[in-house]
N, C-alpha and C positions, 0 to 999 in steps of 0.2 A: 229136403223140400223140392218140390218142380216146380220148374221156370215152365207158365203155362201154355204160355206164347212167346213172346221174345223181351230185349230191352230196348224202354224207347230213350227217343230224345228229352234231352233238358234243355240243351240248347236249341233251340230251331233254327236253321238256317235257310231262308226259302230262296231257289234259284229257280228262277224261271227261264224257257227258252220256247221264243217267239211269241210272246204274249203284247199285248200293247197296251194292258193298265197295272197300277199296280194294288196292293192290297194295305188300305189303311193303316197304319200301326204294329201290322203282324210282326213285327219285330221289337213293340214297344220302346222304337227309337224317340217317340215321343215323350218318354223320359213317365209316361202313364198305363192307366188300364184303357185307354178309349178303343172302341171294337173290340173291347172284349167282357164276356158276363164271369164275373169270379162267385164260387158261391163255395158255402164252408156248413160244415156240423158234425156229427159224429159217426163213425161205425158201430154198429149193432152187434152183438156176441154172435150173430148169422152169419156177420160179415159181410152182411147188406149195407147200404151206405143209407144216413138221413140226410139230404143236401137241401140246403136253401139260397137262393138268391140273394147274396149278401152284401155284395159289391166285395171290392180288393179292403181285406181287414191286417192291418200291421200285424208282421211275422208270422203270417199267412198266407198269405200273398204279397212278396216284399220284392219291388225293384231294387234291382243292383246296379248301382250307376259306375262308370268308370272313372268320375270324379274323385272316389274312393280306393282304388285301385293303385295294385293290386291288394285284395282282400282273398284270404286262402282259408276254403273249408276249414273248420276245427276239427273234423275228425280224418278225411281225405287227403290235407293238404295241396287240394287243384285249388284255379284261381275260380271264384264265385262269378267268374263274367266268360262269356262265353269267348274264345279264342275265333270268333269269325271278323272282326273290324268291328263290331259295332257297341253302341256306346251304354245301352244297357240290354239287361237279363233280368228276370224272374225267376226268384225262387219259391215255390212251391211246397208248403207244409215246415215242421221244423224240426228242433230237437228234445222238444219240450214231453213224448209222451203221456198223452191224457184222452188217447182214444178218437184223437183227431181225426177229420177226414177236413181236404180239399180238391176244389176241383175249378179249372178254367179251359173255355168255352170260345172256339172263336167260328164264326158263319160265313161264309163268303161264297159269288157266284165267280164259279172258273171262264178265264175271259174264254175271247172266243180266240178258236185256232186249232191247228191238228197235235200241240205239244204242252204242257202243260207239268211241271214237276215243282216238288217243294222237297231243297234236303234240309236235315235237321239235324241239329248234334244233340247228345245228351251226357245227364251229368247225376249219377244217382247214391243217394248215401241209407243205409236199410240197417237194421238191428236187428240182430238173428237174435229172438229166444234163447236161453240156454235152458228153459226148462222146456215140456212137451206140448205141440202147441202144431193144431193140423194146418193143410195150410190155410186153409181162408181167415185162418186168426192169424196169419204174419202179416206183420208192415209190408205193403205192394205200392207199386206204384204200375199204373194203366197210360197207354195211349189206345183211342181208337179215332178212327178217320169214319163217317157216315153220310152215305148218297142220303140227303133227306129230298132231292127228286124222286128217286126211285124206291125210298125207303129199305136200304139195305146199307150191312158195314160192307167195308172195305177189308177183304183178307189180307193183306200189305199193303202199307205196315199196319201189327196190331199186336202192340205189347203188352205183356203181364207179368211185372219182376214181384215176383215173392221171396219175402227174405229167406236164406237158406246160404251155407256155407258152400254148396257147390256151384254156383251162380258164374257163366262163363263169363271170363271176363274183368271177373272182381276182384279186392284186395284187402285183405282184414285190416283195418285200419291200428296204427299203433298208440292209437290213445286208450285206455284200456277202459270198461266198464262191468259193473257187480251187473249189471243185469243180464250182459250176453252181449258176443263181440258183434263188434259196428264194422258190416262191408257196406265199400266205395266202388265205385267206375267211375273214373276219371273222363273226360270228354270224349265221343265216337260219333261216328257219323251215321245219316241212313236217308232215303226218300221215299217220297209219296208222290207214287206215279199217275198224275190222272189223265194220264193221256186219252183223246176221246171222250173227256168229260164236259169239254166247253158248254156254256148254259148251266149248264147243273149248279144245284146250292149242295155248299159244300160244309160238315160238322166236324173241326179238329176239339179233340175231349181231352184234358190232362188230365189225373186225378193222382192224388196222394193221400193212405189213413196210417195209420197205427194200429198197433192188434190189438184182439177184439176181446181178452183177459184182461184180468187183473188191472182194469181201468185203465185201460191204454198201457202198459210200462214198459214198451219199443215201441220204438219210430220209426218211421221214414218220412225221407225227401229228396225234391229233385229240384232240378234249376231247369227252366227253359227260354228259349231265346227263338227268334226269325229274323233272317237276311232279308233285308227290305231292300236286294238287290233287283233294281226291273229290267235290268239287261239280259245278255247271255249268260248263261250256266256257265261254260267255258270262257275264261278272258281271255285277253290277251292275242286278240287274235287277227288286231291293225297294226303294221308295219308303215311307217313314213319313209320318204326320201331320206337315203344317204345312212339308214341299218343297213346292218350288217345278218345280223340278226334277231331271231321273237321266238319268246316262248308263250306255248299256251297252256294255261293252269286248269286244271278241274277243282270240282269243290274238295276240298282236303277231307281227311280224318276213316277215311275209306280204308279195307284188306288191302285190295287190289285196286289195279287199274289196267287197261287196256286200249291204248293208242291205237286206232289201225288209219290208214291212207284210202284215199279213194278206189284202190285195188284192196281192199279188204288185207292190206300187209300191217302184220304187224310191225307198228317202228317206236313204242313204248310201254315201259310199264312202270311205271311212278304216276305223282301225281302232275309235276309239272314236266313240257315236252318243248324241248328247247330246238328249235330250226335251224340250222346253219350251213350255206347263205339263206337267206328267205327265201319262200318259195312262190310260184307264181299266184297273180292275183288271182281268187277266185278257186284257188287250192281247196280240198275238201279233208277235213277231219271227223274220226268217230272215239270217243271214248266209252268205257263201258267200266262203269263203278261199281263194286262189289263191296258191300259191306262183309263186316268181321261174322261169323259161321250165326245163325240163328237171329240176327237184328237187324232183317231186314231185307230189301230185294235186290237186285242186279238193276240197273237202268242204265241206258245210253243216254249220249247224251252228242247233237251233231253239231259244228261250226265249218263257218267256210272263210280263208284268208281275204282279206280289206288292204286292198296295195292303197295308202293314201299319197300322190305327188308330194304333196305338202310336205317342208325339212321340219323334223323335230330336234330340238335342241337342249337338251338335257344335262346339267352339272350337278356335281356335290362334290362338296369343300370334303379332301382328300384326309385331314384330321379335323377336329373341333375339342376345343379344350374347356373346361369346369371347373368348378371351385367345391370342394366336397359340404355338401349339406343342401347347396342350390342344384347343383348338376348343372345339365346342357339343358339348352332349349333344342331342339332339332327342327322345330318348325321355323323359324327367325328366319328372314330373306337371305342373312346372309352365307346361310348354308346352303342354299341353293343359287348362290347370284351366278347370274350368265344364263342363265335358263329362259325358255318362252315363257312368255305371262298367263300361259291359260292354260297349263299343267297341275292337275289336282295331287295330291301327295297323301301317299300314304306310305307308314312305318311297321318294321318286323324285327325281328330280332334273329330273322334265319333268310339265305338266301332264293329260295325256295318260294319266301311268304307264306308257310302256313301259321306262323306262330306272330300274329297280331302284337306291336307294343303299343299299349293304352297310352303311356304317358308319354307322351315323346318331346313335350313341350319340359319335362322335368324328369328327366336321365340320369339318374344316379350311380350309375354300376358301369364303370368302364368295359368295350369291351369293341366287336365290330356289329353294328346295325345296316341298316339295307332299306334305301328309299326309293320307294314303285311312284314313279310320275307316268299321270295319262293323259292326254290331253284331247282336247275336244273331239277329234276325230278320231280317237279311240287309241293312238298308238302309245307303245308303252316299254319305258326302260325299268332299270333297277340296278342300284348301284349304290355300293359300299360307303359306309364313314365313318371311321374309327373315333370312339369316343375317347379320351382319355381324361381322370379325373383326379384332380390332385394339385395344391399348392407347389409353387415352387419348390426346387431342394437345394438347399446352399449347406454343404457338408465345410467345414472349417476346416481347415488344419493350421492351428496356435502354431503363430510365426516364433521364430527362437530369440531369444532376446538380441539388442543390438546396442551400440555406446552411442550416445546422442554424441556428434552431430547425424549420423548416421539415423535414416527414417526405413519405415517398413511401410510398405503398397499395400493398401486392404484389397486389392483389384485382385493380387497375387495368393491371397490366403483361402481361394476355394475357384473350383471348376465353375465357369459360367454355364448356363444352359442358353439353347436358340431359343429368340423371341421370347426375352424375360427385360425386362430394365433395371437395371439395380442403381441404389443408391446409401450413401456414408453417413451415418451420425455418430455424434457425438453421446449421443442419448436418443429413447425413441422418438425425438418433438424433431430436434433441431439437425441441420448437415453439418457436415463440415468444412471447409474449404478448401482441402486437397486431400483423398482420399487414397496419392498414391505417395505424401509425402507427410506419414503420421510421424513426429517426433519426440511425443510424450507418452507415456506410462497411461494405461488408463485401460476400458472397456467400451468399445466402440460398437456401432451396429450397421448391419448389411441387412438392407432391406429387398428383395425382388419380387418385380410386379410382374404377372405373365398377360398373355396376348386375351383372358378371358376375365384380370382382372383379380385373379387370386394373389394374394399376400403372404410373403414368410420375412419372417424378421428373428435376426437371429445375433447373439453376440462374440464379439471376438478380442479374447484379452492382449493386449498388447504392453511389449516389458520394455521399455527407456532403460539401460545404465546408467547411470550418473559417470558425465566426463572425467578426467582427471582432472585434481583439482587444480584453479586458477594459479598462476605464480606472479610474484611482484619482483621486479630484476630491479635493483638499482644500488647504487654504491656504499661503503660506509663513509668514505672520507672521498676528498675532493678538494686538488689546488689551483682554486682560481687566479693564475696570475698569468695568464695571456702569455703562455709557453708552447699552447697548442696543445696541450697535454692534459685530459684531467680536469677541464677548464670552468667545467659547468657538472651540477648535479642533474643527473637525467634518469629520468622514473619512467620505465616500462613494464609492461604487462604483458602477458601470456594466457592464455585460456581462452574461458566464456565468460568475459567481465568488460566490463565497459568503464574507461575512468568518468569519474562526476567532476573532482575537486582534490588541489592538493594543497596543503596548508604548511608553513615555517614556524618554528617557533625558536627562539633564542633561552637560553635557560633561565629567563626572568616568567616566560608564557608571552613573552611580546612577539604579535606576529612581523615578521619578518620578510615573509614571501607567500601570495596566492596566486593559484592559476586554476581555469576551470579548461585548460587546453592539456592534452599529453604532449604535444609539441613546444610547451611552451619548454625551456631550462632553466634554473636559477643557477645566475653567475656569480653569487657569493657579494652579490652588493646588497646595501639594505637604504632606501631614498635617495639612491646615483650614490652612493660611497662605498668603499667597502666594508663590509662586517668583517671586525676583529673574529682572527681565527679563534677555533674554540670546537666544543658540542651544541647543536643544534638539535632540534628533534621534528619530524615530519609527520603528519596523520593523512592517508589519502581513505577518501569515500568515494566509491565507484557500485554499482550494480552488477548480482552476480548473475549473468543472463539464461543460463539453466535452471538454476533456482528460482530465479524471479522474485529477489530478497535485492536491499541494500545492504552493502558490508562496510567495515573501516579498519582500517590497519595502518599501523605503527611505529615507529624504529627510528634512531638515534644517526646525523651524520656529522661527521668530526670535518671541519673545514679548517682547513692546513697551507700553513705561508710559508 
């Protein structure tokens, strides 16, 4: 099949330079159709189009909002929003084949002045026949540009993609279909030069149909969008007090490019042209943008350096940290605190900025982004901030058991991370009250909070031995006669036991002797007398303080004259 003319845009991007108004909605930043006529019907088996004034009809004319975003073609895999900043796009016809045609209409008088350019990107998805099918019965998609002063088109740009498998540029899409494979172009750039057109009414035409068999059964569709940019074409091109350096950007998505100096030297070929040191006020640049072979024209495009006295003051927080499922906010004050107040911000995901992040306010995907601040008098940084996304990590390593009295440090059972706060329980409600001096058996928890708020809680078994057991020391027999020797029965303890009480008994069961002290001794008297020698019998009860039980033990002592 032949491409008749070229490929247009889906995205429109319009950059103006030196113009002093701007053009209503042409970028349908208004989130609508206003300034523009959509109108919808079918193609004819001629492959003439029946079009009516329809107004924008759902999934026909469908804004793509970036509130949504990112949303990626079903057959393409590109994002449905146009990669220039802005916050919606239109797409144009659908995937529905049924012999469809669309088409939108926008009219405008080009201001007044000697310069005047609209670039636009585009975004086209087409369904090649697999059966025989000439071409004005393929899914196409049209741009044309028309003087309706002068009543004539505009030779560039003026596109005509008909579907066909050799289509420069394209790429068989890997979704497969019975009726015949679906090629994409992914987003490109290109303009509309109407230099010398100021006054003039101006007719940009979109149209999209399906072929004109078999009741439509391929499609096509495109996306298009306008840069409701009213500045220069070229940014970037005010320098404040106390840079060091500026770069200045042309509109992206271009072949080529071509930087040259007030002496016609070349001194770039990319899209952005980085200065270092600044150069002087009032410095003179030309760029010249060439789109990709067949879509479109060459245009220049001029700027001249803006030395502003004024300091500009520019930060961003060096990392910023998330919590997975919310992500980062990037917009929040505090990712830019220390900065002037009157720096506008905008987000990329490449250092360059050709590659727009929609959601900046909810960043999900670790990685490094790049924040362009400009500020009122045009001057403008751009600078790095590593996202990173991810709850705390507390890796355990299960301490080795240890014999109580001996405790185990939960502080010590994992690698701390920077700017994290951790804290001990017992369970996941409650703390505990020394986190470096656990001395019971059990399953404990370490919790760490990091600096954005994210949460990991994690458990860690901890193993007590059981001490050796308690021992009760004290005599069998005992001769209390004040020889110094032997004098008194004396009941000590050993272990982790605490005495409560020690009880006497004589072998009738009559108590004899109590004490609730270990200091106390029994000297073998019973009410100031002495007890006749003989057997006796003791019971002491004491708590066993590892266990956390009461115990009682018992044994026989032989008092001896």
């Amino acid at each position: 099949m032949k491409l008749l003319i070229n490929l247009i845009a889906i995205l429109l991007i319009s950059t103006f330079t030196c113009f002093s108004q701007c053009l209503t909605n042409i970028g349908f930043e208004s989130g609508t159709f206003t300034g523009w006529e959509a109108y919808a019907g079918k193609v004819r088996t001629d492959g003439s189009l029946d079009l009516s004034l329809t107004g924008p009809m759902n999934n026909r004319h469908t804004i793509q909002s970036a509130t949504t975003y990112p949303t990626m073609d079903p057959w393409g895999d590109f994002p449905t929003l146009c990669p220039n900043g802005g916050k919606y796009s239109v797409k144009l016809g659908n995937d529905q084949a049924q012999q469809g045609a669309e088409r939108l209409t926008y009219e405008f008088v080009v201001p007044a002045g000697n310069t005047f350019s609209l670039i636009f990107n585009y975004a086209l998805v087409l369904q090649n026949p697999s059966s025989a099918h000439l071409p004005f019965e393929q899914p196409r998609f049209r741009v044309n540009v028309f003087d309706l002063t002068d009543n004539k088109t505009l030779d560039c740009p003026a596109f005509d993609f008909i579907s066909s498998s050799n289509l420069p540029g394209f790429k068989a899409s890997k979704v497969s279909s019975n009726a015949g494979t679906v090629y994409y172009k992914g987003w490109s750039s290109s303009t509309i030069n109407l230099n010398g057109y100021a006054g003039k009414r101006i007719r940009l035409e979109f149209t999209t149909n399906d072929c004109t068999k078999n009741n439509g059964s391929h499609f096509g569709y495109a996306y298009i969008d306008l840069d409701e940019n009213c500045g220069s074409t070229v940014t970037g091109n005010s320098y404040c007090a106390g840079q060091t350096s500026m770069t200045l950007h042309a509109p992206p998505g271009f072949d080529n490019y071509v930087w040259r100096d007030a002496q016609n030297n070349i001194v770039g070929n990319s899209e952005a042209l980085t200065l270092t040191p600044c150069p002087p006020d009032q410095t003179k640049y030309s760029v010249t943008i060439v789109p990709y072979e067949g879509l479109g024209c060459p245009d220049v495009f001029n700027t001249v350096v803006n030395k502003i006295d004024a300091p500009f003051v520019m930060k961003v927080a060096s990392v910023v940290r998330g919590c997975p499922g919310t992500g980062v906010d990037l917009t929040r004050s505090n990712v830019t605190a220390g900065s002037d107040p009157d720096i506008k911000y905008s987000y990329f995901t490449d250092p360059v900025t050709l590659d727009f992040l929609y959601t900046p306010n909810a960043v999900k995907q670790e990685g490094t982004y790049y924040i362009q601040g400009v500020n009122a008098e045009g001057c403008m940084n751009i600078l790095p901030v590593k996202v990173v996304i991810g709850d705390p990590v507390i890796k355990v390593t299960t301490p080795s058991p240890v014999q109580y009295p001996d405790a185990v440090d939960l502080e010590q059972t994992f690698t701390p991370e920077l700017n994290v706060n951790y804290s001990y329980y017992t369970n996941p409600e409650a703390t505990i009250s020394s986190s470096s001096k656990v001395n019971e058996s059990g399953t404990y928890y370490i919790k760490g909070v990091n600096e954005a708020g994210c949460t990991t809680v994690v458990p860690v078994t901890i193993t007590i031995t059981p001490p050796d057991p308690f021992k009760v020391l004290c005599p069998n027999t005992f001769t209390p006669n004040n020889d110094g020797i032997n004098d008194y029965f004396k009941f000590e303890l050993e272990g982790y036991v605490t005495f409560n009480s020690l009880t006497i008994y004589d072998r009738n069961g009559q108590i004899v002797y109590s004490t609730q002290s270990q200091q106390d001794y029994w000297d073998g008297t019973y009410k100031g007398k002495a007890a006749p020698a003989g057997v006796y019998y003791w019971v002491f009860q004491g708590t066993d303080t590892y266990a956390h039980k009461k115990i009682e033990r018992a044994a026989s002592i032989t008092l001896i004259k």
